[in-house]
Every structure is written in C-alpha cells, then in structure tokens.
C-alpha positions in Angstrom: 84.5 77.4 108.0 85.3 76.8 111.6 88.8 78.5 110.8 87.2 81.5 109.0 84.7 81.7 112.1 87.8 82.4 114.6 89.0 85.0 112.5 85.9 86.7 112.7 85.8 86.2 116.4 88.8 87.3 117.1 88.8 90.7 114.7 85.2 91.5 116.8 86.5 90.6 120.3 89.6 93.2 119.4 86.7 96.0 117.8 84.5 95.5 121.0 87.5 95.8 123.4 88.6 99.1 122.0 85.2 100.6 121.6 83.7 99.3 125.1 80.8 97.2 123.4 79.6 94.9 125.7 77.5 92.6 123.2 77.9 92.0 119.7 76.5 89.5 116.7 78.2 88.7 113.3 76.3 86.8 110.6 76.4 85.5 106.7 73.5 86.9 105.4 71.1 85.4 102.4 69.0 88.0 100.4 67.0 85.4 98.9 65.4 83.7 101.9 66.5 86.9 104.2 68.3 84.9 106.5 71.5 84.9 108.9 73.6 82.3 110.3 75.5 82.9 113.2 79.4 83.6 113.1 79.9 85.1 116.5 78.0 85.9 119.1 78.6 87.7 122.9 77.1 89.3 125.3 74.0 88.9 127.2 71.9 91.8 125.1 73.1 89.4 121.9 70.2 87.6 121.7 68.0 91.1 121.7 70.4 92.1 118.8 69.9 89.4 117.4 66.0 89.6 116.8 66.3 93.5 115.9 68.4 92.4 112.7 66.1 89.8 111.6 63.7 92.0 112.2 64.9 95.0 110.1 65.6 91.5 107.3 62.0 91.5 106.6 60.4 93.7 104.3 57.9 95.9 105.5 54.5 95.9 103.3 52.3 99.5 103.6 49.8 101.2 101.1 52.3 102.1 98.9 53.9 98.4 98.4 57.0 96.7 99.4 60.4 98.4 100.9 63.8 96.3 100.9 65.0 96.1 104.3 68.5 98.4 104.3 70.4 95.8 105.7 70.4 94.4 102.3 70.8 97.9 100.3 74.4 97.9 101.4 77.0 99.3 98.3 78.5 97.0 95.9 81.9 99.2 96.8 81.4 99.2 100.4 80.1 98.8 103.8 76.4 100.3 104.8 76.6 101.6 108.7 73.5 102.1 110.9 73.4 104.1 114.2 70.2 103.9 116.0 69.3 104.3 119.8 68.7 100.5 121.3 68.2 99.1 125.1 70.2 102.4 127.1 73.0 102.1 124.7 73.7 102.8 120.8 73.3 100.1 118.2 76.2 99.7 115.5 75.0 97.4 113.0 76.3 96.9 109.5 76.1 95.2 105.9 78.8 94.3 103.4 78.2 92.5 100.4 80.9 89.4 99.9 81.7 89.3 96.5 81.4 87.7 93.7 78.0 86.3 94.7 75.3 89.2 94.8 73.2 87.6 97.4 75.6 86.8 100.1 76.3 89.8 102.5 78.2 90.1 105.7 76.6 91.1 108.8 78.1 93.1 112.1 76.1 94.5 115.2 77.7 95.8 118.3 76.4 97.4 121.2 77.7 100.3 122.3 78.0 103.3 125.2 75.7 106.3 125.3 78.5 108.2 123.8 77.9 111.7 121.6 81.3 112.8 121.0 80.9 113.5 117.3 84.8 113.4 116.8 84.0 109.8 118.7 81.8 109.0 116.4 83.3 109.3 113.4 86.1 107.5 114.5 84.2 104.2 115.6 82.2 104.5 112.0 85.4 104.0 109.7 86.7 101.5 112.4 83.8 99.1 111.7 83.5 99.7 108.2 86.9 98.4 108.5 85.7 95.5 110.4 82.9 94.8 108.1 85.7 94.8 105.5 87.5 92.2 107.2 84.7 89.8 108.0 83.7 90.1 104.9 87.1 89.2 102.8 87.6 86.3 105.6 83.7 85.1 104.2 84.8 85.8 100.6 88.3 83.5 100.9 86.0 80.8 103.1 83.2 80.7 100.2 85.5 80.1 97.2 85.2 76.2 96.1 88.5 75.2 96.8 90.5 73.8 93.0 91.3 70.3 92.6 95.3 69.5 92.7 95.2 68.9 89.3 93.9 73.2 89.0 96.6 74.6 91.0 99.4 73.0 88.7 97.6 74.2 85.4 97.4 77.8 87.3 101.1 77.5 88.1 102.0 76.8 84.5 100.1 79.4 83.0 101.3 82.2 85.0 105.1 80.9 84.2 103.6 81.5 80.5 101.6 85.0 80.9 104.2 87.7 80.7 101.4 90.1 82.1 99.4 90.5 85.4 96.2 89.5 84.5 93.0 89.8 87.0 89.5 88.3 85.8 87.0 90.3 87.3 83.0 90.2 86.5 80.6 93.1 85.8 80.8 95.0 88.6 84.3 95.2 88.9 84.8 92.4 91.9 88.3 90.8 91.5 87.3 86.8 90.8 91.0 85.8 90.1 94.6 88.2 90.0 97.6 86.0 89.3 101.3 86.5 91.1 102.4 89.1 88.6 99.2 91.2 88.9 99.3 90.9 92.6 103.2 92.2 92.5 102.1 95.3 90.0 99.6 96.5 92.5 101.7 96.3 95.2 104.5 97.9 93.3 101.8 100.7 92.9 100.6 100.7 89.0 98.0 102.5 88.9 95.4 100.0 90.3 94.6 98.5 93.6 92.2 96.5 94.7 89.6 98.4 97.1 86.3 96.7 98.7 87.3 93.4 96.3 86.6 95.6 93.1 89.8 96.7 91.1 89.5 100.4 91.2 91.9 102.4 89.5 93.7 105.6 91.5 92.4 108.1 89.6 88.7 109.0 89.5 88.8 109.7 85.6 90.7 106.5 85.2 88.7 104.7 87.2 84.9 105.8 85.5 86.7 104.2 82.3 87.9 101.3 83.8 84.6 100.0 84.8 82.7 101.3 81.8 85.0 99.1 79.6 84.9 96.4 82.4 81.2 95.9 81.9 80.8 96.3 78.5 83.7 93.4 77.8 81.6 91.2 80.3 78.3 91.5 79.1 79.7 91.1 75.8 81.2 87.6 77.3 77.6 86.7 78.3 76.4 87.2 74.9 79.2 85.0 73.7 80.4 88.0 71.7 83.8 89.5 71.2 84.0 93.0 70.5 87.3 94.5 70.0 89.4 95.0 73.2 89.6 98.0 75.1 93.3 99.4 76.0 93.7 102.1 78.6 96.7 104.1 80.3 96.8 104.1 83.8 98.8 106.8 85.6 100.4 105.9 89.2 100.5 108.0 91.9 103.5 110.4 90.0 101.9 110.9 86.8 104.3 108.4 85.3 101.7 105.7 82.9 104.4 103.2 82.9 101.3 100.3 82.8 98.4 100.5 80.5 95.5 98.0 80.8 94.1 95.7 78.5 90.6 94.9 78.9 88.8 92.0 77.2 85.8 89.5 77.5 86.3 85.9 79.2 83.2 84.2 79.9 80.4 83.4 82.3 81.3 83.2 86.0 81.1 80.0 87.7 78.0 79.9 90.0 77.0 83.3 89.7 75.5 83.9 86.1 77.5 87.0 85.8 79.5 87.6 82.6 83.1 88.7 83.3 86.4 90.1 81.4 89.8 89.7 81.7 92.0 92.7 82.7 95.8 92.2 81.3 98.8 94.6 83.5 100.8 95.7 81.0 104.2 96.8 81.6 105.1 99.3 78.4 108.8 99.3 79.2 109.0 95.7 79.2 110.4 94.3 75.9 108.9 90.6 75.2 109.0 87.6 73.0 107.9 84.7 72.8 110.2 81.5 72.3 109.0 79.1 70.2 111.1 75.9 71.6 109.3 76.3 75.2 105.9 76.4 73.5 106.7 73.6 71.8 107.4 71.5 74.6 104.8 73.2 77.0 102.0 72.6 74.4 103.2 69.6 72.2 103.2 71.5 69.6 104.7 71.0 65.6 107.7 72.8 64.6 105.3 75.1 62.4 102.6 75.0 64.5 105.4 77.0 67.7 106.3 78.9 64.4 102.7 80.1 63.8 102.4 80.4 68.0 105.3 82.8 68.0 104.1 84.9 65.3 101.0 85.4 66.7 102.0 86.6 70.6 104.0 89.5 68.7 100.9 90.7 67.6 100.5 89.5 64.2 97.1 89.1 62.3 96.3 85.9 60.8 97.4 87.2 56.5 100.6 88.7 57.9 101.7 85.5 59.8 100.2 83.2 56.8 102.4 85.8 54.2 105.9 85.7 56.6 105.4 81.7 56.8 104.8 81.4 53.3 101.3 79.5 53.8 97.9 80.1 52.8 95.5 81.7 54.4 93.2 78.8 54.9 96.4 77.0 56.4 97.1 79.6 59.3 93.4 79.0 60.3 94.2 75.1 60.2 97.0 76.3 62.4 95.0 78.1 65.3 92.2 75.7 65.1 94.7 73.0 66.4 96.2 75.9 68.8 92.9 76.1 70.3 92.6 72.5 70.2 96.3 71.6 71.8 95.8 74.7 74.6 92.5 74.3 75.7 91.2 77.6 74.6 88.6 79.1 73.0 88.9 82.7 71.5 92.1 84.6 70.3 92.3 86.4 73.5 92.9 83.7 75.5 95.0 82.1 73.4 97.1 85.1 73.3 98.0 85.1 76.6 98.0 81.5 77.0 100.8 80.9 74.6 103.1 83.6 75.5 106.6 83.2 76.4 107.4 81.0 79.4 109.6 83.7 82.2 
C-alpha cells in the first residue's frame, strides 16, 4: 500500500500545482461503517477538509427519515464532483467507487481559488474526475489479493490455450479479469474498451446490449444456472464488425457475492482448430479422450461427436465427465475455452 499511496500523492501534488489548491485530502472510503483512511494529506486547511467530508459521511436523520450522504451516491460508471463555497475559497471534493467491491470508494478534496471563470470551471471538473479516476484504479490494482506462484503459471497456460480474448466481468459490467489477447483486441480498437473499469462497448446501441446480456449471464451464474449464451456483433469505430462477442455465465465472484460472466473476443476472420496432440500432453489426456476434446472446440454437440467417433452416446458423456475431471472445470463453457488449441 505504501507504493499505491505515492502514486496517489504524487498524481494530487501534480493536480494541486496546476490548479493553485493550497490544501487537499485523499481517502479510501467504507460505506458500511462510513469511514475514511487517510491516503494523502497537505495543507494547513486539511485538517478542516478533513472534518467537512466526514461530516457530509454521515447520514442526516429529519421527519421524513434517513438521506444517504452524496459522497457515497457516486455512479457505478464514474466519478460524482461537488463544488461548494468553503473557508474564502471553493471546495472540490469527489467520490469514485473502486470496483469490483461495491462498498469501497475513493475519495478527493482540494481546496481551491475564488475563481468564476465558467470556461475555468469546466476545465478543472473533468481534470479531477480524471484524478478521481486515477486514484481510484491505483486503489483498485492495490486491493486485488495478489495469486499465489502456483496461479500465475496456470493463468499463463491457459491463455497459450484460449484462442480468444476473454474478460470476466460481474454484474455491473466492472472488468474482474481480461487476459493478454483481450487486452491486445481493445487496444487494436474492437469495438470495446474498457471505460471507468466497466467494459463498455463504442456504440450506445451496442453497448445497452452488452450489459443487458452481461447481467442476465451473471445472475444466471449466481443461480448456478446456465442459460444458453448470448452472441453479439460489435462494430469498431469504421463500421467494420470484424469481432463479435460471446457472452456467458462463470460463477460467483471471489469476496464480493456478486455473480459474474465471461465475455469471449472473437475474431470472425480468424480460422481455428484445435490440435489434439498438444491437448493431449497439456491435459494428460487418452488418445480418444484429445479425440473427443477436438471434436468438441469445433463446435460439435455431444450425438454428432458420439456418431463421427463411432461411440455411444452414454460413452461421449463418460468422455466429458473425465474432461471436466482432467481440466478442472465445471460446465461446457468453460471447458470450451479451456481446451482450445494451444497458439
């Protein structure tokens, strides 16, 4: 954490210096017990700050019952900004939520000059939305339990065996996982990018779908069930749907409770196939079993690979029981990407 608290000094002492603040606060907020711990803080009015935030942290109770403070009402998709009057100056403070967890938020107040330039304005509001952004990822990397050795080598072999980008993301869209591949066909501009830590599509339309189907594959993955995947065409910026996306349940995310879904980048001019021989030797598997594993990443159901290897039906299922067994999955989905050709 000390490393991720030096970022976040440094990316507010460069914000202050530009925009003539003279104090400032950054925190790590908790909605549960409303409370912030201290990343940064300068300036003798910080203090003052400070107390104003925890202040506005606290709900307010009246006749009509209880309000949620609006430092905690900030988007899931983005930063919430509030300009008020404070000491003989103007008070920037902001929220951003750090994803995946939906309690944890990041916190930014600076102090600035009586200024009223409305062109001014503006410009300082998208500049610390942009901060808020960056504290926020730095909190978002600094949160995530790191993987035992053992993890990263598993990771490295899979994504030699996924012939897709892939991105696991949960309910709300927030990116939890995006191997190399994906991360190279959002650069490469597919159609997707990753805005706010949500995967967001470029177009609008596009977009509505994507996290429609997103949230119906992962609350389908909380309920443990598995209802046919959803498949959409993603345009890039030229009109061109080169990619189309494949979106399916995984499971229940790690310490949040959340369900979430896998999202396969597929490349339609890519022409793939698996090779049974690396399986095989990837997956200690039998001759007929890489058979049976080949047969089924080109798509296959279960009859039509039982009927081309000349087995029974009841056999194929022997097969993928002891895929699922041998791979350490769990559902055909997983499996299917799991076991595709090694690149």
């Amino acid at each position: 954490m000390k490393r991720g608290r030096e970022i976040i000094t440094s990316m507010v002492g460069v914000f202050c210096r530009l925009a003539g603040a003279r104090s400032s606060i950054a925190a790590q907020l908790n909605a549960v017990s409303r409370t912030a711990a201290p990343l940064h803080v300068a300036g003798r009015e910080a203090s003052a700050i400070a107390s104003h935030c925890q202040t506005l942290l606290q709900p307010v109770t009246s006749d009509v019952g209880v309000r949620e403070s609006s430092l905690l009402a900030a988007p899931s998709d983005g930063p919430l900004v509030v300009l008020e009057r404070f000491l003989d100056g103007r008070l920037l403070t902001g929220t951003m939520r750090i994803a995946p967890d939906p309690t944890a938020f990041a916190l930014a107040s600076v102090l600035l000059p009586a200024q009223q330039d409305f062109i001014v304005l503006e410009q300082e509001r998208r500049a610390f939305g942009t901060l808020l952004q960056g504290i926020a990822d730095t909190l978002r990397q600094e949160v995530t339990p790191p993987r035992p050795p053992g993890a990263f080598m598993s990771a490295s072999v899979v994504d030699r065996c996924v012939p897709w980008g892939y991105v696991v993301v949960d309910e709300e869209g927030f990116i939890l996982f995006a191997n190399q591949r994906a991360r190279a066909a959002i650069v490469a501009g597919c159609g997707i990018e990753g805005r706010g830590g949500r995967l967001r599509a470029l177009r609008s339309v596009v977009d509505r779908t994507l996290t429609a189907a997103v949230g119906e594959m992962a609350k389908a993955a909380l309920a443990g069930a598995t209802p046919p995947s959803r498949v959409i065409a993603v345009p890039n910026a030229d009109g061109e749907c080169r990619f189309a996306l494949k979106i399916a349940p995984c499971g229940r995310g790690e310490g949040t409770g959340m369900g979430t879904a896998y999202v396969f980048i597929i490349d339609l001019k890519s022409r793939l196939r698996a090779n049974h021989e690396e399986l095989a030797c990837l997956f200690s598997l039998s001759d007929k079993e890489s058979r049976f594993a080949e047969l089924f990443c080109s798509g296959l159901r279960l009859n039509e690979i039982a009927a081309m290897m000349g087995i029974t039906a009841n056999t194929a299922r022997v097969h993928l029981h002891n895929l699922f067994k041998k791979t350490g999955t769990s559902s055909q989905v997983e499996l299917a990407w799991k076991l595709a050709r090694v690149l």
